[in-house]
C-alpha positions as a Python dict, from the first residue, in 0.01 Angstrom:
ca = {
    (1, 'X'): (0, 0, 0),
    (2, 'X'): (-382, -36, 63),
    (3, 'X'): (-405, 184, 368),
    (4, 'X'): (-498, 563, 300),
    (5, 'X'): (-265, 752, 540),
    (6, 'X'): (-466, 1072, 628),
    (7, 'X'): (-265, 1367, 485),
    (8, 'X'): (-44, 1543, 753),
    (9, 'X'): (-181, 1913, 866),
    (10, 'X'): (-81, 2213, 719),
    (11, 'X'): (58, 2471, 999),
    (12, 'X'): (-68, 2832, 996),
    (13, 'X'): (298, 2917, 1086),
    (14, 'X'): (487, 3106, 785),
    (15, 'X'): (830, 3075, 748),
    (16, 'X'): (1052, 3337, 742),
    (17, 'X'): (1282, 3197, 519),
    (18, 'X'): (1373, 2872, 254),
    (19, 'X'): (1765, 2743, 233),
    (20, 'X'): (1836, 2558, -105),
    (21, 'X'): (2092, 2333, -107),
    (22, 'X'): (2193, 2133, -372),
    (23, 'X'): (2041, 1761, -355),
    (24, 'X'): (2400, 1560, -425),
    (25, 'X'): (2493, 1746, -67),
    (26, 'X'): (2168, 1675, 142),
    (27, 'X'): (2191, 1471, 407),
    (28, 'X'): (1940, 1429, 770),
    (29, 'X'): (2255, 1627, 932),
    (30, 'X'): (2259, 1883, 682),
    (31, 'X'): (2031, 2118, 935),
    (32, 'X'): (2314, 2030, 1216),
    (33, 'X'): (2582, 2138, 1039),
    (34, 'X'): (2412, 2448, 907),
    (35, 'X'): (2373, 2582, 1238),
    (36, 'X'): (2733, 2498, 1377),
    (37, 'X'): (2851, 2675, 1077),
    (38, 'X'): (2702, 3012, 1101),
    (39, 'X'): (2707, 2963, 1510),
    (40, 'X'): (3075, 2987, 1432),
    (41, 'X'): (3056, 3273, 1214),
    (42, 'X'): (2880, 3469, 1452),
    (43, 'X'): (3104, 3385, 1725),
    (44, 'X'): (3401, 3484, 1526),
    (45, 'X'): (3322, 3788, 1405),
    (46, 'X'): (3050, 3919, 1631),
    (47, 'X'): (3132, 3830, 1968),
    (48, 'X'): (2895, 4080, 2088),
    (49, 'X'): (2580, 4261, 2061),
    (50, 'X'): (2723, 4585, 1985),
    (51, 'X'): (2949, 4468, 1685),
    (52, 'X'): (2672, 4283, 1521),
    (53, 'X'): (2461, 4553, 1554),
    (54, 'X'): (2714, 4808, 1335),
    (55, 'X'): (2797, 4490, 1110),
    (56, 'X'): (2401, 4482, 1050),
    (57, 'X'): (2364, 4877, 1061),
    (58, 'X'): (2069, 4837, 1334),
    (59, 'X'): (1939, 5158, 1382),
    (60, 'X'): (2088, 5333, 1668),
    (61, 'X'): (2401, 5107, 1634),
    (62, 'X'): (2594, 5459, 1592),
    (63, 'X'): (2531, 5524, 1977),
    (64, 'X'): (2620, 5252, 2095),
    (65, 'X'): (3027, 5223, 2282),
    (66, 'X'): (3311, 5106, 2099),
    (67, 'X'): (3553, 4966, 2380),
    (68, 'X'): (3537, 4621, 2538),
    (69, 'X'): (3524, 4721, 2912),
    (70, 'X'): (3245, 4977, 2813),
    (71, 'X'): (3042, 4694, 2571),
    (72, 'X'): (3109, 4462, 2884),
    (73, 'X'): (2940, 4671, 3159),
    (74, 'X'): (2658, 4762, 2928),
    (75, 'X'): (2585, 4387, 2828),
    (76, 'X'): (2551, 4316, 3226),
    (77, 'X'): (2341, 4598, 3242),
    (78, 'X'): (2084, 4508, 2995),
    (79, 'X'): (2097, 4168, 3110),
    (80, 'X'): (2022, 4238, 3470),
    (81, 'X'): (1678, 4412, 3407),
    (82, 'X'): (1564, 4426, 3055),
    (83, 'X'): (1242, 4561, 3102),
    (84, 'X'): (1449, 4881, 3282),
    (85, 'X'): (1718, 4905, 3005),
    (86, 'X'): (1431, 4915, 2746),
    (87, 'X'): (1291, 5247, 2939),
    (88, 'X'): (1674, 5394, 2989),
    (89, 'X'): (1830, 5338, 2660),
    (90, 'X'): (1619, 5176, 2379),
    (91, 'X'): (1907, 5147, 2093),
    (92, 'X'): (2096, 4930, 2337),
    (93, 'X'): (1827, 4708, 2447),
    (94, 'X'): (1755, 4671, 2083),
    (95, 'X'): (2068, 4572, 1975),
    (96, 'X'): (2088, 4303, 2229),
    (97, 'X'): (1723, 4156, 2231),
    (98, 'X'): (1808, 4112, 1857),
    (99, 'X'): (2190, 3975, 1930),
    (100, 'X'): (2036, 3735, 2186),
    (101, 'X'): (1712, 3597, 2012),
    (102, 'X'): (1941, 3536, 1711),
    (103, 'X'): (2157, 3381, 1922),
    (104, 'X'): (1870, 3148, 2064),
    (105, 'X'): (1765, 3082, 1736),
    (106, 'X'): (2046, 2993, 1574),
    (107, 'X'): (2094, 2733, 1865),
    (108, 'X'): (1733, 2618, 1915),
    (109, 'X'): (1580, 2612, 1505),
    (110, 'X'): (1848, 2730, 1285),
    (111, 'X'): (1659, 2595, 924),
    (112, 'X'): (1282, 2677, 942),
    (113, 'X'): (1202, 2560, 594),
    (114, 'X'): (1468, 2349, 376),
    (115, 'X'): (1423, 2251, -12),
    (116, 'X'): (1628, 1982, -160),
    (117, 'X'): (1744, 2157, -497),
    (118, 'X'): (1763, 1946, -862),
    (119, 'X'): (1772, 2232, -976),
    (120, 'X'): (1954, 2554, -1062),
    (121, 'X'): (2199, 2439, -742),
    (122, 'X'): (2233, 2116, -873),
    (123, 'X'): (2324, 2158, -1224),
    (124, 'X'): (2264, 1883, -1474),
    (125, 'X'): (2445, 1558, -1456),
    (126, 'X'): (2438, 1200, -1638),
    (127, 'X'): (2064, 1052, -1539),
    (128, 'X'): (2225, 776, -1321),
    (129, 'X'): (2405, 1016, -1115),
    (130, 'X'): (2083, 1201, -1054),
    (131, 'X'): (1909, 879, -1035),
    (132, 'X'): (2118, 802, -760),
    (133, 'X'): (2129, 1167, -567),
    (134, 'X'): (1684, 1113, -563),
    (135, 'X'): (1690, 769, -377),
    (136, 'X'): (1984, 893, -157),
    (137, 'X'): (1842, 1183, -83),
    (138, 'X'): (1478, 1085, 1),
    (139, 'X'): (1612, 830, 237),
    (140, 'X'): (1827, 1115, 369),
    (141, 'X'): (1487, 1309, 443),
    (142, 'X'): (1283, 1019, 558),
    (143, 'X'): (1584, 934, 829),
    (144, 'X'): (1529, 1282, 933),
    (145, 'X'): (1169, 1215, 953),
    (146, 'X'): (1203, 966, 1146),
    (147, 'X'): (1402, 1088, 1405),
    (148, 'X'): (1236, 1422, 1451),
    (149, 'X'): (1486, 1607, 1309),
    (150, 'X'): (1333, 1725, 1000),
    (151, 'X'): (1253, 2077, 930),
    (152, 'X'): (927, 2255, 1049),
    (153, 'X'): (881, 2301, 616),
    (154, 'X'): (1026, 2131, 353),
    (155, 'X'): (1071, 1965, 24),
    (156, 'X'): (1225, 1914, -313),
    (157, 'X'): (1301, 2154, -650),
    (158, 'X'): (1229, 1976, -926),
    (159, 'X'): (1384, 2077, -1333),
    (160, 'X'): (1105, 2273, -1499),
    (161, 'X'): (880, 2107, -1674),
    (162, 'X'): (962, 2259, -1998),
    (163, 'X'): (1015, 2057, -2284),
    (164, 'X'): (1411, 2005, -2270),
    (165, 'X'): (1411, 1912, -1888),
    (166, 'X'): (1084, 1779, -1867),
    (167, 'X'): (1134, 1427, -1883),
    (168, 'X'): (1427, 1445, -1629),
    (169, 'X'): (1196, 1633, -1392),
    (170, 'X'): (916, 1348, -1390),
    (171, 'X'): (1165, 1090, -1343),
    (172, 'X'): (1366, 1261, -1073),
    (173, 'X'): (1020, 1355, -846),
    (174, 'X'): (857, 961, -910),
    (175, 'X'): (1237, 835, -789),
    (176, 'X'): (1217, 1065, -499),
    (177, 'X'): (870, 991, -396),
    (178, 'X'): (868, 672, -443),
    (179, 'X'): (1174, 627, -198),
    (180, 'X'): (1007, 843, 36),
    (181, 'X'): (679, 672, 128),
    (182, 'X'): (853, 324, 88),
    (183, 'X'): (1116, 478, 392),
    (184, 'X'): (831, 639, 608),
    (185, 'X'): (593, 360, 529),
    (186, 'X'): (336, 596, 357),
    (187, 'X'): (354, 905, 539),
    (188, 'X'): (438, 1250, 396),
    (189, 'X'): (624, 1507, 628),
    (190, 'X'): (428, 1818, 766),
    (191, 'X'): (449, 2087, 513),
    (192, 'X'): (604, 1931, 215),
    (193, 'X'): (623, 2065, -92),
    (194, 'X'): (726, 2032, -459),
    (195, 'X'): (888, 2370, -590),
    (196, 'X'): (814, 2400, -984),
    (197, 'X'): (1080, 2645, -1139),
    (198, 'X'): (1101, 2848, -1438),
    (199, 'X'): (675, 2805, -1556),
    (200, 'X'): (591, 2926, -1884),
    (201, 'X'): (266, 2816, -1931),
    (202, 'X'): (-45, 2733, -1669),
    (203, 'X'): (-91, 2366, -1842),
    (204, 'X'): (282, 2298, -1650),
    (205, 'X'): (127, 2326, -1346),
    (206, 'X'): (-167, 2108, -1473),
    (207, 'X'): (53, 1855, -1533),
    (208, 'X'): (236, 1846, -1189),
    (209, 'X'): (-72, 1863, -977),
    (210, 'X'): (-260, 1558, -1191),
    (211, 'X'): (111, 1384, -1165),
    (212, 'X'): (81, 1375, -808),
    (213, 'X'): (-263, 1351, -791),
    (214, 'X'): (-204, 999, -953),
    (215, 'X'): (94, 897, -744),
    (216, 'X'): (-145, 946, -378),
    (217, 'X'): (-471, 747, -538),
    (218, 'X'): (-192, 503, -642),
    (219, 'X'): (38, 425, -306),
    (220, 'X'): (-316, 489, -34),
    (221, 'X'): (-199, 849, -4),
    (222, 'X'): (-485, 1133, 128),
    (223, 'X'): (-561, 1339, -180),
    (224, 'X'): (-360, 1691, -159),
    (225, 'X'): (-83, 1572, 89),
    (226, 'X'): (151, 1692, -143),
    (227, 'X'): (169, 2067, -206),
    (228, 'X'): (326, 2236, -501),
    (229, 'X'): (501, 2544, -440),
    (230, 'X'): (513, 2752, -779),
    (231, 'X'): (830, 3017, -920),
    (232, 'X'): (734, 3333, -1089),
    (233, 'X'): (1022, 3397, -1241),
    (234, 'X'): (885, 3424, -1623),
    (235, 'X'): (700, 3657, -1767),
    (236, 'X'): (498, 3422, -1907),
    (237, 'X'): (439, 3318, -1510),
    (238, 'X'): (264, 3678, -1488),
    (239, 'X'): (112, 3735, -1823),
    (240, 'X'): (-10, 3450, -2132),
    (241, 'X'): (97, 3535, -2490),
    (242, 'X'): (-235, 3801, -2521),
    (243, 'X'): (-87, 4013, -2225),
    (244, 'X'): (-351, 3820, -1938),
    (245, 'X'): (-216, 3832, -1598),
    (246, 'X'): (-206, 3456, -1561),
    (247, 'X'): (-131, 3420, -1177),
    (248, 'X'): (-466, 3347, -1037),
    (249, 'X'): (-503, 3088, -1317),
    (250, 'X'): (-171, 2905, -1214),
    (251, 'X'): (-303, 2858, -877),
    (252, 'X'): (-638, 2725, -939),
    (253, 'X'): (-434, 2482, -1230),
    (254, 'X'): (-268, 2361, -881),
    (255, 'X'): (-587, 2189, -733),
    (256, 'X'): (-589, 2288, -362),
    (257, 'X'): (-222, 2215, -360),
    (258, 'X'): (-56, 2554, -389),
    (259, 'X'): (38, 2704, -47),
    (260, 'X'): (316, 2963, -142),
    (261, 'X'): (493, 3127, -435),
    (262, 'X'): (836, 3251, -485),
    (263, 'X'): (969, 3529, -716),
    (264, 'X'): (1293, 3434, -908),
    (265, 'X'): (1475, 3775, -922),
    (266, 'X'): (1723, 3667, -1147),
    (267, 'X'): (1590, 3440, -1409),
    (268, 'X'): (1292, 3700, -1423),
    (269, 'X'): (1506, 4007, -1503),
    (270, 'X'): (1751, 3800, -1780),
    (271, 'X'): (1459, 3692, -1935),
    (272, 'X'): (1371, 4064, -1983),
    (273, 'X'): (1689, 4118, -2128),
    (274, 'X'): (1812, 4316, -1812),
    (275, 'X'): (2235, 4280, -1842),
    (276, 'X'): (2367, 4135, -1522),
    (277, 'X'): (2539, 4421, -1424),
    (278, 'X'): (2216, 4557, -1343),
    (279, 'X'): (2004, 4205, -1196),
    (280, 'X'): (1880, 4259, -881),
    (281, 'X'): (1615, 4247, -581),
    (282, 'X'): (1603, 4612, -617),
    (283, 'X'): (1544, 4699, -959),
    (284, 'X'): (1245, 4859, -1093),
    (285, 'X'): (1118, 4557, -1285),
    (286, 'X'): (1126, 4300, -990),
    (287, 'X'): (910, 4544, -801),
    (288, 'X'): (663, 4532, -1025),
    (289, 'X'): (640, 4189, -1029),
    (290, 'X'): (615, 4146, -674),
    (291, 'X'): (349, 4413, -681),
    (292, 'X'): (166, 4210, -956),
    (293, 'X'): (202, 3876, -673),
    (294, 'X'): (127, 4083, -396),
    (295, 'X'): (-222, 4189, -541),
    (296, 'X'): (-281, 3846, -687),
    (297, 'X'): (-259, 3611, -482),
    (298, 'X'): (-181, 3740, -97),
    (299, 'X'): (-567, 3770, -106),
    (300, 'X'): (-579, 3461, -185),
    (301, 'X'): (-373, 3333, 118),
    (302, 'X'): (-113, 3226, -34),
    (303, 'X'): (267, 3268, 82),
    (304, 'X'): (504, 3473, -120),
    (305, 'X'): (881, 3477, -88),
    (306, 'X'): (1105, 3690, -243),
    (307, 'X'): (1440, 3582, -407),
    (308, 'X'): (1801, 3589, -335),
    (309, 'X'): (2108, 3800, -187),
    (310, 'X'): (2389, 3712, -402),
    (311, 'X'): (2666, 3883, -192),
    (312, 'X'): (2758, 3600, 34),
    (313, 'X'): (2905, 3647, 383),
    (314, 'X'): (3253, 3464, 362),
    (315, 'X'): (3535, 3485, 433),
    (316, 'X'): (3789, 3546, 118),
    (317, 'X'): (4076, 3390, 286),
    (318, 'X'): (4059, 3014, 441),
    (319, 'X'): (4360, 2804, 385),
    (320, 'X'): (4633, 2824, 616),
    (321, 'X'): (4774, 3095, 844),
    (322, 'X'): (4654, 3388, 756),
    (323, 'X'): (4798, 3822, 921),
    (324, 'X'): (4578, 4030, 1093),
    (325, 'X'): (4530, 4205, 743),
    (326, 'X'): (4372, 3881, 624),
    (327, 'X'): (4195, 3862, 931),
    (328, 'X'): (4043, 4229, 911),
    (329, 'X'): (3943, 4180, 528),
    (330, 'X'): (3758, 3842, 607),
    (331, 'X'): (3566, 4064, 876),
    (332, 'X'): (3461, 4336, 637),
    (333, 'X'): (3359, 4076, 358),
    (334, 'X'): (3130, 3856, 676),
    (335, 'X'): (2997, 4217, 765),
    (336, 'X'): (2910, 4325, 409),
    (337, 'X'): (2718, 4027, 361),
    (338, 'X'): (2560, 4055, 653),
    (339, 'X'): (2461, 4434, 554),
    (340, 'X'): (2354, 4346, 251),
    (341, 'X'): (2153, 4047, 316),
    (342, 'X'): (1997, 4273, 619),
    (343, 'X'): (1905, 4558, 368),
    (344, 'X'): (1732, 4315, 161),
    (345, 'X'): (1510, 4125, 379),
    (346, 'X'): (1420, 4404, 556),
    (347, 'X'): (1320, 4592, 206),
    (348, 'X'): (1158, 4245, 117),
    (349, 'X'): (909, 4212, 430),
    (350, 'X'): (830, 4583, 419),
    (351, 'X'): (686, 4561, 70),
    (352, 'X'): (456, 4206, 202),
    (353, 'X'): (689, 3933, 119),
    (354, 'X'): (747, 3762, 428),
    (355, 'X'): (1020, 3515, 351),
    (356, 'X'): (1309, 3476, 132),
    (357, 'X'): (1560, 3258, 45),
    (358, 'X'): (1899, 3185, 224),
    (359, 'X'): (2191, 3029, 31),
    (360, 'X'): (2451, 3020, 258),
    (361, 'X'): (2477, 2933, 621),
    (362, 'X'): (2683, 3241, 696),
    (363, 'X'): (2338, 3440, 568),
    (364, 'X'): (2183, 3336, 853),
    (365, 'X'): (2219, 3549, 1102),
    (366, 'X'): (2165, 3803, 933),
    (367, 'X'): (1835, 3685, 847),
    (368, 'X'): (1711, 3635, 1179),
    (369, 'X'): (1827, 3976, 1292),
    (370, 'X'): (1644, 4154, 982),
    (371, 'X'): (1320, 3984, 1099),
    (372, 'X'): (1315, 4055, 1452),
    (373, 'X'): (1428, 4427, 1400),
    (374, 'X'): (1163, 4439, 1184),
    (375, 'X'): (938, 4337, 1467),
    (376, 'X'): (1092, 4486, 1767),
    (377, 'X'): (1109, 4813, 1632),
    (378, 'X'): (751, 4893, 1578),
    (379, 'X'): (621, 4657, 1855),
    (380, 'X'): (522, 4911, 2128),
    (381, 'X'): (337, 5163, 1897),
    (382, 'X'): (167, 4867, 1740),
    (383, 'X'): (60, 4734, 2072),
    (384, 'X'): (-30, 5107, 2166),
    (385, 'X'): (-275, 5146, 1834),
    (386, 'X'): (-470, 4845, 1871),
    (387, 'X'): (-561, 4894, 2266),
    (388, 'X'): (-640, 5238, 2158),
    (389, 'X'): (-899, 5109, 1889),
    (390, 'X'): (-1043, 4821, 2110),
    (391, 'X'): (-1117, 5048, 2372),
    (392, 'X'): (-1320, 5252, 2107),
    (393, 'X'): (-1402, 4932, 1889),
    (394, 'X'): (-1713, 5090, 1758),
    (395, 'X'): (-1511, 5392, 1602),
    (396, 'X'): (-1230, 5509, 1371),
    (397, 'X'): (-907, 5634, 1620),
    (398, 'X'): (-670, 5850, 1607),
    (399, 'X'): (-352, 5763, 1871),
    (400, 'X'): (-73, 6055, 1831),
    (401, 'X'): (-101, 6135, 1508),
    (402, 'X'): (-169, 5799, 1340),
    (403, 'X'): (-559, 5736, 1174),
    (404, 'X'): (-655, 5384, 1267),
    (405, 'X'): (-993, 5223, 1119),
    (406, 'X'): (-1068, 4869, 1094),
    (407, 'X'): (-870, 4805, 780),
    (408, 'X'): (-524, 4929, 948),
    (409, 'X'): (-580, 4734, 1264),
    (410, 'X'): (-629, 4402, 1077),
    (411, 'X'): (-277, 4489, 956),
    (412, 'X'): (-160, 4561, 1307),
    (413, 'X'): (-296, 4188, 1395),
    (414, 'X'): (-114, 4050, 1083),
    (415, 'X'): (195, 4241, 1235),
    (416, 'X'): (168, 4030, 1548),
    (417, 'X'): (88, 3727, 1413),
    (418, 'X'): (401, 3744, 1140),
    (419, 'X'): (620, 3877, 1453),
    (420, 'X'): (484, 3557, 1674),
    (421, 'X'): (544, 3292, 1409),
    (422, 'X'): (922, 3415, 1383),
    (423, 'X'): (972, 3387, 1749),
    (424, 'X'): (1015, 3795, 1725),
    (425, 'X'): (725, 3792, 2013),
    (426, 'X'): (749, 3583, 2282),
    (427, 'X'): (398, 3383, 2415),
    (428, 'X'): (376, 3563, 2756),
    (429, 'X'): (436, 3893, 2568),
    (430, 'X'): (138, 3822, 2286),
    (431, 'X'): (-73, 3760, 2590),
    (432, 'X'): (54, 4049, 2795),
    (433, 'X'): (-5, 4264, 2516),
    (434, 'X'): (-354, 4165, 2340),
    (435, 'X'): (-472, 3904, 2635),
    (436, 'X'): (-471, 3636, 2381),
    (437, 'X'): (-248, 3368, 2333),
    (438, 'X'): (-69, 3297, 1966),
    (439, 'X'): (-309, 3044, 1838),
    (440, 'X'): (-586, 3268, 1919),
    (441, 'X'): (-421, 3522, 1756),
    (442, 'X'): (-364, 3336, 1442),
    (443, 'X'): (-719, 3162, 1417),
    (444, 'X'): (-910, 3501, 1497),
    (445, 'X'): (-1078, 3724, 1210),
    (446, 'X'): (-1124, 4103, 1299),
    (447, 'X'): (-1449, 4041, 1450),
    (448, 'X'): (-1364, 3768, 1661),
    (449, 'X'): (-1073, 3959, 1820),
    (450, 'X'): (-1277, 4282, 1903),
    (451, 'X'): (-1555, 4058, 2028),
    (452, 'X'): (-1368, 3920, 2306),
    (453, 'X'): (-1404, 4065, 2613),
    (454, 'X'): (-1119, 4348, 2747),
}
């Protein structure tokens, strides 16, 4: 190719989530089916608002009535005049703006951000099967390309570059690639990314970032069109062998390309000799890590996703009839899941990390309902604080009994711009509330918002 194909741009949206799915199962459908499954799932065992609401444990769920006739009557309620419900009985209208937008979402976008996994959810197989799985799936991705049906983000997880997998990696990403531009005739999707797992050492990311660097000089492609998404899940990802914290270094060893990071729970606490019994999102030595991301690089602007929720929501029996006993334990295993997953998303974005990862349809929901809680919840008092401080943009407020200075409201705009991108907040509600519409929202620095006229 001779033409130089201007690289695609990069969307201030984030994500509020990344599914991994192992590449021998990837197909252009695979988004499709994803959604029909945990559609389903919903349907089935949260039929209504007010059951997914105590399957999710939204607050206020406990008030909310148990029979059908009751749940009926309030549904039609809230439905008739939402603004009304809101002022009559909040924990209701909750429950059921965050039933319905999941709902919407589940029908309308199901898979904001996909990665193609060669991987950990892949395994390792002979190198013609893998070969194979590359070309097939690259073609998979470009079909989906073509027809529109690709995902807003996306991309592939290659083997780390250490030196046992090393060699496989290469080969796997130049098969992949390759296929790629040859299908979409040089183009590279919005938003793509290679995700580099398990780094031990800043010179790996070196290597990936000069790797691609060759392969767009070499098939006409805009330099950077690629980005490289990098996994802290090392210590040696955090701190080199003199005790250094490394992470800034890893980024700039990137070249422009890095756009987001992601924290690798569990590899991170085995390689600390943490016994599995104890791995998880919520012990002590994962926050610290995160902490040690969040300083690093959010300043930086870069994207930071958090790891995993290993209790899946499915059902434990599938084949054949199965007795209402079967058919009450599936329920409590879906809503456990749900719970849990719920829990940890919502613990995730309160401590700065935005997105996480999704492993299983089923986890879905859940997902979506954890980030517009998160959202909904706080979205009058936000919207409350900043008017209060624009009206008095020269000073410091206090509204109730909460301080507000310039520092705090640039967190109350981040608030509405994170709540916007997930579909949390609604257009003609960003404008109703700051007189601004999302893209000014996002593209606006402190100054520029209080500069525009009330």
């Amino acid at each position: 190719m001779n033409k130089t194909v201007r690289a695609a741009p990069q969307t201030s949206r984030s994500p509020v989530h990344v599914v991994y799915g192992g590449a021998d199962r990837y197909t252009a459908g695979t988004p499709k089916k994803l959604r029909e499954i945990a559609l389903a799932t919903i349907q089935t065992y949260a039929p209504n608002f007010v059951e997914f609401a105590r399957a999710c444990y939204l607050p206020g769920s406990e008030t909310l009535p148990v029979y059908p006739d009751a749940i009926n009557r309030l549904e039609k309620h809230i439905a008739r005049s939402p603004s009304k419900a809101k002022e009559e009985n909040f924990p209701a209208w909750f429950a059921w703006t965050v039933y319905r937008k999941t709902l919407d979402k589940l029908t309308l976008e199901p898979i904001e951000d996909f990665r193609i996994d060669f991987e950990d959810g892949y395994g390792f197989r002979t190198d013609e099967e893998e070969d194979g799985d590359a070309i097939r799936a690259a073609t998979e991705l470009a079909m989906a390309y073509g027809n529109e049906s690709i995902t807003p983000f996306c991309g592939f997880r290659i083997k780390s570059l250490n030196k046992e997998t090393s060699a496989r990696a290469i080969r796997t990403m130049d098969l992949f690639l390759k296929t790629l531009v040859e299908k979409t005739e040089g183009e590279i999707p919005e938003n793509f990314v290679i995700t580099l797992p398990k780094i031990t050492h800043k010179k790996q990311v070196r290597q990936l970032s000069q790797h691609l660097k060759r392969f767009e000089k070499k098939n006409g492609i805009a330099n950077r069109s690629i980005g490289v998404e990098l996994m802290i899940e090392s210590p040696f990802a955090l701190f080199d062998r003199k005790g250094k914290i490394v992470l800034k270094e890893l980024i700039d060893e990137a070249e422009g390309r890095c756009q987001s990071a992601h924290f690798g729970a569990f590899d991170y606490t085995s390689a600390l000799g943490i016994v599995s019994t104890h791995q998880g999102l919520g012990h002590p030595a994962c926050d610290f890590a995160r902490q040690l991301m969040l300083a690093n690089l959010a300043p930086l602007g870069i994207r930071l996703s958090d790891s995993v929720t290993t209790t899946l929501p499915v059902a434990i029996h599938k084949k054949g009839r199965i007795n209402d006993l079967q058919i009450e334990e599936n329920r409590r295993s879906i809503h456990e899941g749900w719970r849990k997953h719920f829990a940890n998303v919502t613990s995730s974005m309160k401590n700065g990390f935005y997105q996480s990862w999704d492993l299983h349809p089923n986890q879905l929901p859940a997902r979506y309902a954890a980030a517009y809680a998160f959202f909904l919840e706080s979205r009058d008092a936000m919207a409350e604080r900043l008017k209060e401080f624009i009206n008095r943009s020269t000073q410091a407020t206090l509204t109730g009994n909460t301080f507000d200075d310039a520092a705090s409201v640039e967190g109350i705009l981040n608030f509405f711009r994170l709540g916007s991108d997930c579909g949390a907040f609604e257009p003609k509600e960003i404008k109703a509330d700051l007189g601004v519409s999302p893209d000014e929202l996002r593209s606006d620095t402190f100054l520029q918002f209080t500069a525009r006229p009330n």
